[in-house]
N, C-alpha and C positions, 0 to 999 in steps of 0.2 A: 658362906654360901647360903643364900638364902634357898626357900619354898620351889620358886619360879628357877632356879639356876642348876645345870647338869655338870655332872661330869665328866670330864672325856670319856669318850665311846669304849675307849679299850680300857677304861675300870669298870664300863657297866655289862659288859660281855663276856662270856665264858669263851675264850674264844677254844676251839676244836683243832687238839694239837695232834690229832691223824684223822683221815676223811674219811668215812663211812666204808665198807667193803662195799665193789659193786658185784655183788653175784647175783645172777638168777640162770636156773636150766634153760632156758629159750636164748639165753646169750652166750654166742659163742666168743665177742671180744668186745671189751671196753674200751676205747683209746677215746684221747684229744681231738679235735677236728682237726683235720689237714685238710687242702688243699685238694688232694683225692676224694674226698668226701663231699664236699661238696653236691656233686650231682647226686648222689646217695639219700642227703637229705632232704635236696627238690624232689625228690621222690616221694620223701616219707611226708613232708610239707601238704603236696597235692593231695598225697591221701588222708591227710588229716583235715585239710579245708572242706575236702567232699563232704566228709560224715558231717565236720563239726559248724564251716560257714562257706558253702559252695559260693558263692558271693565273692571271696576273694582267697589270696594264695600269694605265700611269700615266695615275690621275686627271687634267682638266683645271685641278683646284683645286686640286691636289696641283705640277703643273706653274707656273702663277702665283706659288702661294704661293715655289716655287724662285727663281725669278726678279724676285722682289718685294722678299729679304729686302735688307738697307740694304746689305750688307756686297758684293751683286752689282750689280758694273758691267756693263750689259746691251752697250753698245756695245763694250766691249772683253771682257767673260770670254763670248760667246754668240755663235752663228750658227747660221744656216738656209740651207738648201743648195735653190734652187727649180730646176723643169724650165724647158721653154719654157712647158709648159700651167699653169706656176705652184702648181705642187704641190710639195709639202716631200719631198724624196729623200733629203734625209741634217738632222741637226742637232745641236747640241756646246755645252754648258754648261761653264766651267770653277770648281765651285764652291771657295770658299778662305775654309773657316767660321772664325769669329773666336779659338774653345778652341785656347789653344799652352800652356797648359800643361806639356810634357814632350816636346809636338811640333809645326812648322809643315806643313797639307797642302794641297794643292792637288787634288781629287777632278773626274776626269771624269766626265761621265753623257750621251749620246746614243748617235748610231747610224746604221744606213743603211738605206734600207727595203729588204726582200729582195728584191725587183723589179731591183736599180740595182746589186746585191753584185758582187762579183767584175769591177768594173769600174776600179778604182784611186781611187773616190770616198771612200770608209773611210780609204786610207793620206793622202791629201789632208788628209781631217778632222782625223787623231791626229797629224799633223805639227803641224799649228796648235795644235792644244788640248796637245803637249808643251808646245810657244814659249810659250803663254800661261802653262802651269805655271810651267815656268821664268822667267820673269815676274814672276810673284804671289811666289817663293821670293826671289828675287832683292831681293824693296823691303825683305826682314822683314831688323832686327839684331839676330836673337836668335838668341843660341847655342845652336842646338836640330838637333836632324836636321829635315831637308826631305825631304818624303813628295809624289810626284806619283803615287795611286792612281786604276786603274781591277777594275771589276769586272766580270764575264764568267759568266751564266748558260752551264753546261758545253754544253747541246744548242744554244749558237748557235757552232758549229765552228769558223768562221774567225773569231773575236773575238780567243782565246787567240794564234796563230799572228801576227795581225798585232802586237799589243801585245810581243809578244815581238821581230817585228823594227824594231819602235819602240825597243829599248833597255829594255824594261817585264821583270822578272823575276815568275813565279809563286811568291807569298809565302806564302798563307794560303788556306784551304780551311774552305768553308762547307757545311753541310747542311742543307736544307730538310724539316722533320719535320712531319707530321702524326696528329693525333690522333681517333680515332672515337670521337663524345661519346653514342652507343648504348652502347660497351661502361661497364660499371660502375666509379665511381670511391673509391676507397679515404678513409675519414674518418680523416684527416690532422690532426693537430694540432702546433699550434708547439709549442716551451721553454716552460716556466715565464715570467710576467712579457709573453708576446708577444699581442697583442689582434690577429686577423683579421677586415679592414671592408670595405665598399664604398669606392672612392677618393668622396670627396665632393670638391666644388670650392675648399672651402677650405682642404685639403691641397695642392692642385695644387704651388704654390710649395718643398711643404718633398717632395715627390717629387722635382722637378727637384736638390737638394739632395742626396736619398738617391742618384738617380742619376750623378750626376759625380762621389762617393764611392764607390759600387760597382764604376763603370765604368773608375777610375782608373788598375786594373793588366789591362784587357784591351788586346787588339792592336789599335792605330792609336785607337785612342780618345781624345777629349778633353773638356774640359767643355763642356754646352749653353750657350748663351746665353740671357738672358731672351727675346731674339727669340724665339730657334730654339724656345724652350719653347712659347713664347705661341701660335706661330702653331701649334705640331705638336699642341696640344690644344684650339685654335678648328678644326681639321678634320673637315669635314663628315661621315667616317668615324670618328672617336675615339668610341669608347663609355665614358662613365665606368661604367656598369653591369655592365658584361664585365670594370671592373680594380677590382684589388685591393688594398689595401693593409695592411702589418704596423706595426702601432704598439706602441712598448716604452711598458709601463704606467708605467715610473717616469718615464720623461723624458716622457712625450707627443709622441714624435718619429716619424716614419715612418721605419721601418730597413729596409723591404724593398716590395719592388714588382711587380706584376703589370699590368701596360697592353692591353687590347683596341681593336681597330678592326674594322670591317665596311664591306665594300664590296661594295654587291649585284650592281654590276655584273661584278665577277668570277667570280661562281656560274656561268656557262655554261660557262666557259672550265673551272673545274674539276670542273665536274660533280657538285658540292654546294654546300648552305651553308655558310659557318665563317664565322670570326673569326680574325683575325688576331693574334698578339704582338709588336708590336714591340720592347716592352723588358720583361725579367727582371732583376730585381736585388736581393742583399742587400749593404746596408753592411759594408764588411770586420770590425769588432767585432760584429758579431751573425752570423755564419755558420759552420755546423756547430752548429743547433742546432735544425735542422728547419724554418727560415722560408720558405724556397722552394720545401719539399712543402707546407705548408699552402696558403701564397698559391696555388702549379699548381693544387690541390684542389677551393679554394675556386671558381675561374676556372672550371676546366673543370666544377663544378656549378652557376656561374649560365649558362656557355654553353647548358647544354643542357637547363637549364629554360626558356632563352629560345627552345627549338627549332630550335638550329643542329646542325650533323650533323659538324661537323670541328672543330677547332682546329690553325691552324697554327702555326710559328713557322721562324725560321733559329738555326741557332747554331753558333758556332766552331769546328771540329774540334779544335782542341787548347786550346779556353776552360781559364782555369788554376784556374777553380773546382771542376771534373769536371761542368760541366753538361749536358755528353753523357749520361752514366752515369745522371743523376738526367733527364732526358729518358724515355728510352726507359723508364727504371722506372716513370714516371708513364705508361706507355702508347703517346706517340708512336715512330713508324715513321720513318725516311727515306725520304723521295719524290724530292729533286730535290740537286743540287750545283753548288754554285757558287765561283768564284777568284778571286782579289784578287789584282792586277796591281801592280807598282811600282817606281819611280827612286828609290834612296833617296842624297840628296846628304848 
């Protein structure tokens, strides 16, 4: 074995052969998520967006679908933290998607309602939800790094501090941009050979293609799964309308991409309409050649023919594409930041 070579995950982790006790006085039951739960923790969700990013709030279908996909064991990767009056106080998904790729991760996602904070309920939670990381890292025999990430919208204060004395280092650094679809958009056109369309449905498939080829050399990324595809574009928020897609005339292939969602119930919180991006991407052989100003271009003029007032998106502070630079050229602002937490075994 050389310098540069690993070895499997489960010789290089202690793996945690019983899980953390979960006690604290303010909780009167630990259990798994169910199905009853659910609305418990759209509760606790809401009130954790208010404090931490009034701007948006996880869906209830967006919640399910998490917790639905094959690859989550409810009993063992999930808990819900209830009161006495049986209300949801805290709650912790340990999700550990199937794309290894280049990397195995183990990704946290909960929280604690802001009501219950600074009670010692949070460090409770992230002991457990390490254990379980380490866990999930522990069964893989693939020589790969092991990733236990968490992320941290920066206005919820004490996230960063506890994760950090969890053992969690701050890795990476995201921005949260928005775009004003009043102001006027520049008529952009790809390279020679590049056709810009509405995503239709029977592209779907060769998008999720285009995207684990784009996505390949960014940080922490791996490829979708048909699941993770399936289900992230049956969401009741995905607009095919709002995305967009680049087709190279000679192959017939999609080489680049633009994805929109809308979720109305977020408008109050931020105080307009938009649309949301969750993913940008060009194929590495078709890039620097103008395909992700056209696709931006095209997006943000069906947005705002469909009379939305914003366009959002997140993206990498030091994405290795320069998609900062070509961000803000197309118009978007920084509004918000956010940090990515991590164990790297």
């Amino acid at each position: 074995m050389t310098e540069h070579e690993l070895s499997p995950l489960f010789e290089r982790i202690a793996c945690p052969e019983t899980m953390p006790t979960l006690a604290h006085p303010d909780v009167e039951t630990w259990r798994p998520v169910g199905d009853h739960d659910l609305d418990l923790i759209v509760v606790l969700e809401a009130a954790m967006a208010a404090a931490d990013h009034p701007e948006y709030a996880l869906p209830r279908a967006e919640l399910a679908d998490d917790l639905g996909m094959s690859f989550v064991d409810r009993e063992r990767d999930s808990i819900v933290a209830l009161d006495a009056d049986g209300r949801a106080v805290a709650w912790g998904l340990v999700h550990h998607p199937p794309g290894h790729d280049t990397l195995v991760r183990s990704i946290l996602v909960g929280g604690v309602h802001p009501e219950w904070r600074r009670r010692g309920i949070g460090r409770v939670l992230l002991a457990w939800q390490r254990a379980r990381g380490e866990q999930q890292l522990a069964a893989s025999d693939l020589p790969l790094p092991g990733w236990i990430m968490g992320f941290t919208d920066d206005r919820a204060r004490g996230a960063g501090p506890l994760l950090e004395s969890e053992g969690f280092t701050a890795a990476r650094y995201f921005a949260g941009l928005r775009r004003d679809l009043g102001e006027p958009v520049d008529d952009v056109r790809a390279g020679a050979g590049i056709r810009v369309e509405a995503l239709q449905a029977t592209r779907a498939d060769e998008v999720r293609t285009a995207r684990n080829d784009a996505f390949r050399d960014h940080w922490g990324s791996q490829p979708r799964s048909e699941e993770e595809w399936r289900v992230f574009l049956s969401s009741a928020v995905f607009r095919m309308d709002l995305s967009v897609v680049a087709i190279d005339e000679a192959s017939d292939r999609v080489v680049g991409f633009v994805l929109g969602e809308v979720n109305e119930d977020d408008w109050d919180g931020q105080g307009f309409s938009s649309v949301h991006v969750p993913l940008v991407g060009v194929v590495r052989g078709h890039r620097g050649r103008g395909v992700a100003k056209a696709l931006l271009a095209a997006h943000l003029i069906a947005a705002g023919d469909a009379g939305l007032e914003y366009s959002t998106l997140e993206v990498d502070a030091a994405n290795p594409t320069g998609a900062f630079a070509l961000y803000e050229a197309m118009g978007f602002r920084a509004a918000t930041t956010e940090t990515s937490y991590t164990i790297v075994v």
